[in-house]
LOFIBA-80339 format. One record per residue: residue number from 1; residue in three letters; x, y, z of N, C-alpha, C in turn. Coordinates in pm, whole numbers. Atoms other than C-alpha are relative to their C-alpha. Layout:
N
PT:resi:resn:n.X:n.Y:n.Z:ca.X:ca.Y:ca.Z:c.X:c.Y:c.Z
PT:NUM:Ala:X:Y:Z:X:Y:Z:X:Y:Z .
...
***
This chain:
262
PT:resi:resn:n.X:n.Y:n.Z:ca.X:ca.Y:ca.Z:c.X:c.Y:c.Z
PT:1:Unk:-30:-85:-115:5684:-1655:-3654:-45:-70:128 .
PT:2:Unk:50:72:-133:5682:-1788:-3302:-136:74:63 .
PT:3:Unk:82:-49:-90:5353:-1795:-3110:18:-19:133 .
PT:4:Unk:18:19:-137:5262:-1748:-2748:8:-104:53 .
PT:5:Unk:-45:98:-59:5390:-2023:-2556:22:-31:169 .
PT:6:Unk:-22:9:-129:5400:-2161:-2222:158:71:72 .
PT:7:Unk:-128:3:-1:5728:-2001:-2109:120:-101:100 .
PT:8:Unk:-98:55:-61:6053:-2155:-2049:90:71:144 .
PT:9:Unk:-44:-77:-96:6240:-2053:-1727:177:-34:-61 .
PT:10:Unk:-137:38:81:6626:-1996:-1840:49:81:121 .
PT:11:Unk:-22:-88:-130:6770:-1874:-1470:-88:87:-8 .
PT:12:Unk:124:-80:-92:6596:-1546:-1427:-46:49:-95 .
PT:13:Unk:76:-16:60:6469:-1522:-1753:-128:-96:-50 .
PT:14:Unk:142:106:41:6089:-1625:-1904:74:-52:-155 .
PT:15:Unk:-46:-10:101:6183:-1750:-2235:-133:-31:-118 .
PT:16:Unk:145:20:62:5890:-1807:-2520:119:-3:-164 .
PT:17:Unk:-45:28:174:6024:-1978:-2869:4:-154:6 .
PT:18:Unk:-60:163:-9:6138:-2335:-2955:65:-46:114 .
PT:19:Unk:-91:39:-83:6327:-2559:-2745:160:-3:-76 .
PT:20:Unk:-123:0:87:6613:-2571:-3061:32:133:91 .
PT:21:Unk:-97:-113:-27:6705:-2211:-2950:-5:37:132 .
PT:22:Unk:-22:-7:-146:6677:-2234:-2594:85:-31:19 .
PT:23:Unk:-108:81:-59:6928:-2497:-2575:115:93:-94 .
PT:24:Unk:-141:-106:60:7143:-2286:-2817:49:121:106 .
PT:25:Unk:-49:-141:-108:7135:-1986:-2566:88:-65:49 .
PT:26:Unk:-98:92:-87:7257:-2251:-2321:162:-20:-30 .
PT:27:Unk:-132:10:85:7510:-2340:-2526:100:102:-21 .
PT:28:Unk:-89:-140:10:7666:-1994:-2594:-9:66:127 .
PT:29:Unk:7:-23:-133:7647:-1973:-2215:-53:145:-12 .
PT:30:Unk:73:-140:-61:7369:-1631:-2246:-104:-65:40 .
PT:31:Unk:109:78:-77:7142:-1835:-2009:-14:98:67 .
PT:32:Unk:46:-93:-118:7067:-1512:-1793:0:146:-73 .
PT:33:Unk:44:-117:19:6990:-1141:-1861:195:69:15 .
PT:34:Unk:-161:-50:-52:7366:-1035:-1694:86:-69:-117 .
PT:35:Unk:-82:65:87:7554:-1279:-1920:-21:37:-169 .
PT:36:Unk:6:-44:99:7375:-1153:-2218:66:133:-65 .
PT:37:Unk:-60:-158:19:7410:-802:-2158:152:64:2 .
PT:38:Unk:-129:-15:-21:7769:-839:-2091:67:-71:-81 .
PT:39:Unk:-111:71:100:7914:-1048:-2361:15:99:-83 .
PT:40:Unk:-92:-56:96:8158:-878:-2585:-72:-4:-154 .
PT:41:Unk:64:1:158:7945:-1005:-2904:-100:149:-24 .
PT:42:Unk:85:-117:44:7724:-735:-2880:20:175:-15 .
PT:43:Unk:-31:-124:53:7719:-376:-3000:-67:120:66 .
PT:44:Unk:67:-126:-45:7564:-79:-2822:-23:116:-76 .
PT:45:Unk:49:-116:110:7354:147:-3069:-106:66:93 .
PT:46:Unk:47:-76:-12:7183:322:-2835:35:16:170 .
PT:47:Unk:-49:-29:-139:7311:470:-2496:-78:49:113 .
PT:48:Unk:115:-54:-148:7020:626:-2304:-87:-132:38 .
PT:49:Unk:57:67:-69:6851:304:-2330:54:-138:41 .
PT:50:Unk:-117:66:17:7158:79:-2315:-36:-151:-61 .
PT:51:Unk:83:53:77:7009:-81:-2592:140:-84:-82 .
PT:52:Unk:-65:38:51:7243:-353:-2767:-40:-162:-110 .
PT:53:Unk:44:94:122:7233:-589:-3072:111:-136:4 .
PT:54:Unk:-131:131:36:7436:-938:-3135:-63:-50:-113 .
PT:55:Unk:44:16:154:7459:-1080:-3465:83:-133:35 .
PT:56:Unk:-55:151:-47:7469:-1458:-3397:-2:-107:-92 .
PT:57:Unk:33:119:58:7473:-1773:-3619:-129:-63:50 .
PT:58:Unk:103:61:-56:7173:-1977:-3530:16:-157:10 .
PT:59:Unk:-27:185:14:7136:-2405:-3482:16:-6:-116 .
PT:60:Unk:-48:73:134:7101:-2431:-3794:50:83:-139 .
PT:61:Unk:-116:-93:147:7344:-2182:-4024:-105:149:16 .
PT:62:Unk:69:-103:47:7067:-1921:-4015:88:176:107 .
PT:63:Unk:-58:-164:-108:7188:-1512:-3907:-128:45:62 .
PT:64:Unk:129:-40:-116:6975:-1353:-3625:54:88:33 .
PT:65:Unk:-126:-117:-106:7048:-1012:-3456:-136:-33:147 .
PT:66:Unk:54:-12:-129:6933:-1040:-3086:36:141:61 .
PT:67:Unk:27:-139:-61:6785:-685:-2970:11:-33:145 .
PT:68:Unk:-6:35:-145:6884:-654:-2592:-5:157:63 .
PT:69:Unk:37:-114:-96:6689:-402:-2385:35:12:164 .
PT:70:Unk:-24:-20:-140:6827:-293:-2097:-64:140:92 .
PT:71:Unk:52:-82:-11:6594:-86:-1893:-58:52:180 .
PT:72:Unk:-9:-60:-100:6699:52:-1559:8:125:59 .
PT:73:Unk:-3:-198:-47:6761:399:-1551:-137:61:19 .
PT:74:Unk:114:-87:5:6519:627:-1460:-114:36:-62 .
PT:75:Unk:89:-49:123:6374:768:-1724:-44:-157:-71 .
PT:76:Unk:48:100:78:6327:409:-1848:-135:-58:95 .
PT:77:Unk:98:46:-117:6131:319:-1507:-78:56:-44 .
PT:78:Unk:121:-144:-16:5877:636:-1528:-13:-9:-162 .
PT:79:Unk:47:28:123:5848:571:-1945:-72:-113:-30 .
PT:80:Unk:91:107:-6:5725:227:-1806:-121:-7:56 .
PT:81:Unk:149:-79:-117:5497:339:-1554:-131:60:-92 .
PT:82:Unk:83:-64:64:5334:616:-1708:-39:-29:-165 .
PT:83:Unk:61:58:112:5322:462:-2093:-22:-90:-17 .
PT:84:Unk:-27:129:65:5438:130:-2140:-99:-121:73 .
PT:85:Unk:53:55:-96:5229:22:-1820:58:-111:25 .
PT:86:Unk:-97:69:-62:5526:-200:-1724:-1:-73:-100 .
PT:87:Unk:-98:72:107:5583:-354:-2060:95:-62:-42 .
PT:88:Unk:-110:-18:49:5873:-431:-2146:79:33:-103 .
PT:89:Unk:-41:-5:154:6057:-298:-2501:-34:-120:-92 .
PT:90:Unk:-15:103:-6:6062:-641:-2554:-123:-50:-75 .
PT:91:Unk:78:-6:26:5738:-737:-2541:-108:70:-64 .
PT:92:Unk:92:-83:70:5583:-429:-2692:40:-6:-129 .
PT:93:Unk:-40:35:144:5824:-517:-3046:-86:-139:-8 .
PT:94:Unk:83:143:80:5649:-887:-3064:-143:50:0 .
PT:95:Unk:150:-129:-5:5311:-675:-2994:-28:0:-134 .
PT:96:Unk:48:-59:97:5364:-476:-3263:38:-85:-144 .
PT:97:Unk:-79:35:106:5574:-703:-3487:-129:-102:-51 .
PT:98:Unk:103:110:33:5255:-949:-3465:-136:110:-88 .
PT:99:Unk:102:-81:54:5004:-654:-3546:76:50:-108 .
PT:100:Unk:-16:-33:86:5169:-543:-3806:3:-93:-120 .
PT:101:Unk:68:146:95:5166:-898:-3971:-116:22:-76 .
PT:102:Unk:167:-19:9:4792:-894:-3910:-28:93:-111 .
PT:103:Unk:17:-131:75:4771:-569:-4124:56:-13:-124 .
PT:104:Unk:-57:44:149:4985:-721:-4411:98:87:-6 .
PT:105:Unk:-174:-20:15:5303:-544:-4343:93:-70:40 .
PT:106:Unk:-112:83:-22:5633:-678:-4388:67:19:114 .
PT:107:Unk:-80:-10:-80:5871:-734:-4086:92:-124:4 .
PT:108:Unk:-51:150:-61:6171:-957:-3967:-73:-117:99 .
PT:109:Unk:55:110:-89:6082:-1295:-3864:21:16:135 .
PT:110:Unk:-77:11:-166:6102:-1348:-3493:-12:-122:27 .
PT:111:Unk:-50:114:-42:6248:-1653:-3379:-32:-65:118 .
PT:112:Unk:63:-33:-164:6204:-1564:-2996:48:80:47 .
PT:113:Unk:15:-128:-76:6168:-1326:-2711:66:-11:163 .
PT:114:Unk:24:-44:-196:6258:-1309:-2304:27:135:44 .
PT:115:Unk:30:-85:-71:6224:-1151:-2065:26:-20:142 .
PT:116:Unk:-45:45:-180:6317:-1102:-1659:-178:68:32 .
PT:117:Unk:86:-31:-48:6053:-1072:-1414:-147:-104:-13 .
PT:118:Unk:109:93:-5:5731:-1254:-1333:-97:-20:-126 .
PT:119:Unk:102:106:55:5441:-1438:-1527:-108:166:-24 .
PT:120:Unk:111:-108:44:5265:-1086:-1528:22:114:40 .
PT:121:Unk:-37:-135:20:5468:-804:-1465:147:-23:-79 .
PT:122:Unk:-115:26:92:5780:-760:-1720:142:38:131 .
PT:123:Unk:-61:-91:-63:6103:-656:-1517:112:67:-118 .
PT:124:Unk:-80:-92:30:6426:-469:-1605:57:-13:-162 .
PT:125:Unk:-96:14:112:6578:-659:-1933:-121:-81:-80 .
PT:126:Unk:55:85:93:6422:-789:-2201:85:-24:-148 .
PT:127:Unk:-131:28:110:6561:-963:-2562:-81:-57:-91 .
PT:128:Unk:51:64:134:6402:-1039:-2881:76:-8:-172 .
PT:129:Unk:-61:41:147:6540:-1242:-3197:-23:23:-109 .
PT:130:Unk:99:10:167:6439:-1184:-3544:153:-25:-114 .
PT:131:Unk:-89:51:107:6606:-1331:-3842:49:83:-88 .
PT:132:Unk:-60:-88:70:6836:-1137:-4094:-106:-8:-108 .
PT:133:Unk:50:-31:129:6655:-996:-4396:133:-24:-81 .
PT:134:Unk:-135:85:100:6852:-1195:-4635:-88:91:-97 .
PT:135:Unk:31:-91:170:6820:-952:-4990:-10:87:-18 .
PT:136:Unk:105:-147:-10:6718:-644:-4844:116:68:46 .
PT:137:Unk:-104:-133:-102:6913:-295:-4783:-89:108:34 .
PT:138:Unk:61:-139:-49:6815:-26:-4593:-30:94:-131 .
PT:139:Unk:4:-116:80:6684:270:-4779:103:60:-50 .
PT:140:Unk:-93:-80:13:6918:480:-4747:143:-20:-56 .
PT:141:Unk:-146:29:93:7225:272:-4901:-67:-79:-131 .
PT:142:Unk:41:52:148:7030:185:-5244:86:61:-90 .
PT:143:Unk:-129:-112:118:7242:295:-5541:-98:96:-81 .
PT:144:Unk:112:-108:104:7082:562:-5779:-55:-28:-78 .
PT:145:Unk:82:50:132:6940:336:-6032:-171:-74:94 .
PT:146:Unk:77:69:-84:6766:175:-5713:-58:120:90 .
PT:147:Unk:63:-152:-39:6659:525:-5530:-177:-20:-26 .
PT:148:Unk:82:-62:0:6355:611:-5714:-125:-119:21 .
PT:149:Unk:48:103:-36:6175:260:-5651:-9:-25:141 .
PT:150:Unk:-29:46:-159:6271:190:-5314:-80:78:53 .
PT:151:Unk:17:-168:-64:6203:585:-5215:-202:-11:-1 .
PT:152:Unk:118:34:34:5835:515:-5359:-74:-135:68 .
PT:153:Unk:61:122:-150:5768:168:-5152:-2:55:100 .
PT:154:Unk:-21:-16:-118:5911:304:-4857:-124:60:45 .
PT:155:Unk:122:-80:-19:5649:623:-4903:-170:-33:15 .
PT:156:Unk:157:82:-43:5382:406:-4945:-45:-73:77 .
PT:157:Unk:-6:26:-148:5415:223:-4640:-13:91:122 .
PT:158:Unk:52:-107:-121:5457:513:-4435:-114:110:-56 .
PT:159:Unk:65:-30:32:5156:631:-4577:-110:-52:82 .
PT:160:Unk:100:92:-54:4966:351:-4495:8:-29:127 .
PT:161:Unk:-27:8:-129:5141:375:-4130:-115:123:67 .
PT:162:Unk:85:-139:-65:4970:727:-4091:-167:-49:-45 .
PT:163:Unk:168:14:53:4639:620:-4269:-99:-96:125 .
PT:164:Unk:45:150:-173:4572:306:-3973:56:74:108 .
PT:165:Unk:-82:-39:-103:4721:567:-3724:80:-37:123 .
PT:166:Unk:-123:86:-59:4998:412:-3616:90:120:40 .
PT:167:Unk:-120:-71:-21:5240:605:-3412:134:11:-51 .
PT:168:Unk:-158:58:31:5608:520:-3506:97:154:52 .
PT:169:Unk:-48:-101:-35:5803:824:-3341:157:-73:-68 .
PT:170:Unk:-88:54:39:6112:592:-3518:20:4:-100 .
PT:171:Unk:21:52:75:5998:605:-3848:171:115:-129 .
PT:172:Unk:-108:-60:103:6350:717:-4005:34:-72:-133 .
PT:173:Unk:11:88:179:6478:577:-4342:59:-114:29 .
PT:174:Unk:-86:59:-14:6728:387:-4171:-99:-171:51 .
PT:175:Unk:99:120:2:6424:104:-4083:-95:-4:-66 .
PT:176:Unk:21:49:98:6309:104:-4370:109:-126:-93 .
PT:177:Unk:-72:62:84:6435:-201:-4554:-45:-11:-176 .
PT:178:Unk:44:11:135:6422:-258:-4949:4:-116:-77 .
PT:179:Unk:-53:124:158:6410:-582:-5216:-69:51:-73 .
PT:180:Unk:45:3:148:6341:-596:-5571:-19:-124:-44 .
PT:181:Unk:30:150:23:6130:-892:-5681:-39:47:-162 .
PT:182:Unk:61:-30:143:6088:-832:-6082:-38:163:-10 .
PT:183:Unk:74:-159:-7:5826:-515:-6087:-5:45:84 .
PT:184:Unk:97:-31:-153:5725:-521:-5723:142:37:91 .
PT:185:Unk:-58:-48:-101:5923:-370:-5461:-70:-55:138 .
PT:186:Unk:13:80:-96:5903:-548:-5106:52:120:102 .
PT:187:Unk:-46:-68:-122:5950:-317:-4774:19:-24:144 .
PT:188:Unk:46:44:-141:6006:-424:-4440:69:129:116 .
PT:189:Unk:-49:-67:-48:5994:-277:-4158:54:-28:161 .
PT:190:Unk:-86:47:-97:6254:-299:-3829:28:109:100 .
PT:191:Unk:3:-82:-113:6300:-112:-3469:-109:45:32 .
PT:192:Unk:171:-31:-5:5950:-142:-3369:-70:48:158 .
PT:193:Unk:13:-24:-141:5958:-119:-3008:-87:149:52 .
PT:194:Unk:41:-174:-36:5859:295:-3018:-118:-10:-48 .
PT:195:Unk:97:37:110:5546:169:-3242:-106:44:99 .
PT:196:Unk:111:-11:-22:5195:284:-3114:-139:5:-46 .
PT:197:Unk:161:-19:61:4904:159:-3281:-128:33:18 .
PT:198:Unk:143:-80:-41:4574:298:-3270:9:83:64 .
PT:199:Unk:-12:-113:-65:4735:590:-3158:-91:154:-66 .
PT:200:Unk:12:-93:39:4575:952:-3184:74:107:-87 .
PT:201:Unk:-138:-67:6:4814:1120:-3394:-25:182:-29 .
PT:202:Unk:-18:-181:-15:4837:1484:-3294:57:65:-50 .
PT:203:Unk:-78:-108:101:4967:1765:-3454:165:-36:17 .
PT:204:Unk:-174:37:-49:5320:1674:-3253:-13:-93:-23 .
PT:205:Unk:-116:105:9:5368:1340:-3325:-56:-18:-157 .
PT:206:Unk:14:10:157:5210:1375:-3708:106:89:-28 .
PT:207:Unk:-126:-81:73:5516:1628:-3765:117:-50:55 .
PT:208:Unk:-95:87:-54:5744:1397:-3558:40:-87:-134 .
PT:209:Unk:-45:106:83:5730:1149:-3818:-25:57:-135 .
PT:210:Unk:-29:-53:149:5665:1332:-4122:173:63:8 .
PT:211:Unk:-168:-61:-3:6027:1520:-3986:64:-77:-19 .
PT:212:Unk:-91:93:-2:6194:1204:-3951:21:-129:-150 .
PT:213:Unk:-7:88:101:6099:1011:-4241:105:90:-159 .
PT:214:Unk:-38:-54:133:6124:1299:-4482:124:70:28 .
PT:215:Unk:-99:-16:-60:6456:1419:-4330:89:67:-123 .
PT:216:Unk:-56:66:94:6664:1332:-4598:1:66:-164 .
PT:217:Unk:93:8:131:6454:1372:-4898:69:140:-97 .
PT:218:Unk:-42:-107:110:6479:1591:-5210:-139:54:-34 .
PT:219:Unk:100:-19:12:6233:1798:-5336:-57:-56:-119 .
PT:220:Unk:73:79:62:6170:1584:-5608:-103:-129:38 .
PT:221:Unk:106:119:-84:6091:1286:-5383:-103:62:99 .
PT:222:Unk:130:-46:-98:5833:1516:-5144:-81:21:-141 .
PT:223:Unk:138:-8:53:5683:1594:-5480:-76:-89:-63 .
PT:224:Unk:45:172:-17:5640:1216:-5551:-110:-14:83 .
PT:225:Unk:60:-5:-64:5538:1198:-5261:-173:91:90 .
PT:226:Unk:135:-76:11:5231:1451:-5245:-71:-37:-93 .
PT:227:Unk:117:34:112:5086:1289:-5599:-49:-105:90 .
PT:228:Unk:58:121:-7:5033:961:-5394:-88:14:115 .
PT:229:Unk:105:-6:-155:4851:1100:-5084:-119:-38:-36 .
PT:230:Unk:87:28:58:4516:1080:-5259:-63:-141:-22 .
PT:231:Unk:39:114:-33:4524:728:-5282:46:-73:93 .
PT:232:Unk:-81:47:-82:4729:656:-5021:-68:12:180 .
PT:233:Unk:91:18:-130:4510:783:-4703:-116:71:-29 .
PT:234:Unk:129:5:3:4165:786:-4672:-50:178:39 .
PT:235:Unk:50:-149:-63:4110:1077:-4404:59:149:-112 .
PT:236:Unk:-49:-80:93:4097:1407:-4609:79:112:100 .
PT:237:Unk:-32:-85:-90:4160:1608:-4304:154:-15:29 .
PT:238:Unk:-158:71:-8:4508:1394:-4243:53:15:-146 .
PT:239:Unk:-62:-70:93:4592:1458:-4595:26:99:-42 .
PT:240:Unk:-50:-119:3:4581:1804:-4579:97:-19:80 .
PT:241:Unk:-93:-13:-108:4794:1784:-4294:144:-42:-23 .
PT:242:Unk:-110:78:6:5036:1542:-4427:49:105:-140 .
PT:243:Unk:-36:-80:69:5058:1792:-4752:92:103:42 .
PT:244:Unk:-28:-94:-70:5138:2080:-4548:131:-29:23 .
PT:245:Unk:-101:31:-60:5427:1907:-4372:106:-35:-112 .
PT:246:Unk:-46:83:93:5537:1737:-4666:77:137:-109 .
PT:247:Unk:-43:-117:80:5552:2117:-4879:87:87:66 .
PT:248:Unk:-33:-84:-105:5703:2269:-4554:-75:90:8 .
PT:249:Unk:54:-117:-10:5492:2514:-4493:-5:37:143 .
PT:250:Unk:-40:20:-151:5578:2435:-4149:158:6:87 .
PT:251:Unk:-143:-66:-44:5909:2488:-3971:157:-136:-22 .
PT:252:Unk:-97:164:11:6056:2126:-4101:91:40:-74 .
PT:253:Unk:-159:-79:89:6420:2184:-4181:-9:-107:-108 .
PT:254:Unk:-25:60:128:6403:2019:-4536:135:43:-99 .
PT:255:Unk:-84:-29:43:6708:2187:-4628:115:-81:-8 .
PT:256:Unk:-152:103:4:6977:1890:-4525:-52:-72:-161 .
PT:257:Unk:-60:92:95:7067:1675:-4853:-19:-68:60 .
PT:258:Unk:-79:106:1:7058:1354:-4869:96:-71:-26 .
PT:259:Unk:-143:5:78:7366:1192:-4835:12:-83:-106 .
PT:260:Unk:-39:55:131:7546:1043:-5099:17:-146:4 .
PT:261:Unk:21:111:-18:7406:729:-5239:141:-91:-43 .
PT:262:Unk:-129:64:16:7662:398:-5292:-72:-32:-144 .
***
C-alpha cells in the first residue's frame, strides 16, 4: 500500500503514489481534477455528493476503480467545516483504509490518492485508487451454498467494527466483500470514506448500523448472529444493546426479505 510521500504537483492537483501512475494519469490525459471529473469513463453512484468511480486498466494489466469526490455543494462545505475539519473524502478513506490495516482488517489495496488545494488545507475534489479485489463478491450476490459462510465472516467483522468503536454509518452488505480460501473465509472491506474511528457510538448511530447491516437478513441469520456476540465484543453493556437491535425489540423494520440470491 502506498505510503506518505512528498507530493507530486499534477496541474492543480497534489498527487502522493509512484511515479509509474502519475505518468499514466498523464497519459490518459486526467492530469487535473476538471478532466477527471468529466471524462465519460466514469460512473456516478452517488448524486448528492457527485461522487463517481472509473474502472481503469493500470501500467501494468492490473484493474483499479478510481473513487472521485467531488465536493462543492453546500452541504458538502458545512459537513467539512463542522466534521471533516476540511478533510477531504479523499483523504479521510486512506486515513481509515491505513487504520484499518493497522487493526488487521482486510481492505482494497491503494495504489494512490490526490487531491486539489494546498500542502495543508484539502480543497474541493479529491480521488483515490485502490486495486480490484480479484476473487471476491460482494455479500449480497453469493449463491446459497455460499450464504451461510460469507453471512458469518461478514458478522464477525462488523462485530469487531462495533467492539473497537468504529463508526461506519455505511456499513451495508453491499461493502462487504467475500473469498473462500479452503476453511477460512476472507472479508474485505470497501467505501470507507463515512468511517469514524474511535468514535462514541450512541444509541443513534449504534442502531444506524445495526439497521443497515442487518437490513436484509433473515431471522435465521440474526439468530446466528446473537450466538456470536459473546465472543465477539468485549463491552457487556454494548452487547446488550447490540442484542436488542439485533431481536428488534426496537422499531428496526426487519421485515424486508432478502433478495434473491444468484
Amino acid at each position: 500500500m502506498v505510503q506518505d510521500t512528498k507530493a507530486l504537483r499534477l496541474n492543480d492537483l497534489s498527487f502522493y503514489g509512484e511515479r509509474t501512475y502519475y505518468d499514466f494519469m498523464v497519459e490518459q490525459g486526467m492530469d487535473s481534477a476538471d478532466a477527471i471529473m468529466t471524462s465519460e469513463r466514469g460512473v456516478i453512484v452517488d448524486k448528492n455528493t457527485d461522487k463517481k468511480v472509473h474502472r481503469l486498466e493500470g501500467p501494468s494489466g492490473e484493474v483499479f476503480f478510481l473513487k472521485c469526490f467531488g465536493e462543492k455543494r453546500l452541504t458538502c462545505k458545512l459537513k467539512r467545516v463542522f466534521q471533516q475539519k476540511l478533510s477531504s473524502h479523499g483523504r479521510i478513506e486512506v486515513r481509515n483504509l491505513r487504520y484499518l490495516n493497522s487493526e488487521g482488517f482486510e481492505t482494497a489495496e491503494l495504489l494512490f490518492w490526490a487531491k486539489t488545494g494546498g500542502d495543508m488545507i484539502d480543497g474541493g475534489h479529491s480521488f483515490v485508487a485502490l486495486k480490484e479485489l480479484e476473487g471476491y463478491k460482494e455479500l449480497g450476490h453469493l449463491s446459497r451454498d455460499e450464504w451461510s459462510r460469507g453471512w458469518l465472516g461478514a458478522t464477525s467483522v462488523f462485530f469487531s467494527l462495533l467492539d473497537k468503536s468504529i463508526y461506519w454509518p455505511d456499513s451495508h452488505l453491499k461493502h462487504f466483500f467475500i473469498t473462500f480460501d479452503d476453511s477460512s473465509v476472507k472479508v474485505a472491506l470497501i467505501d470507507l470514506h463515512g468511517m469514524r474511528p474511535g468514535t462514541r457510538l450512541t444509541a443513534g448511530r449504534l442502531e444506524k448500523m445495526v439497521r443497515r447491516f442487518f437490513k436484509l437478513s433473515s431471522e435465521a441469520d440474526r439468530d446466528k448472529a446473537a450466538g456470536m456476540l459473546e465472543e465477539s465484543i468485549r463491552d457487556r453493556s454494548l452487547r446488550k444493546s447490540v442484542l436488542k437491535l439485533i431481536k428488534g425489540r426496537t422499531a428496526l423494520p426487519f421485515s424486508e426479505k432478502r433478495s434473491e440470491l444468484v
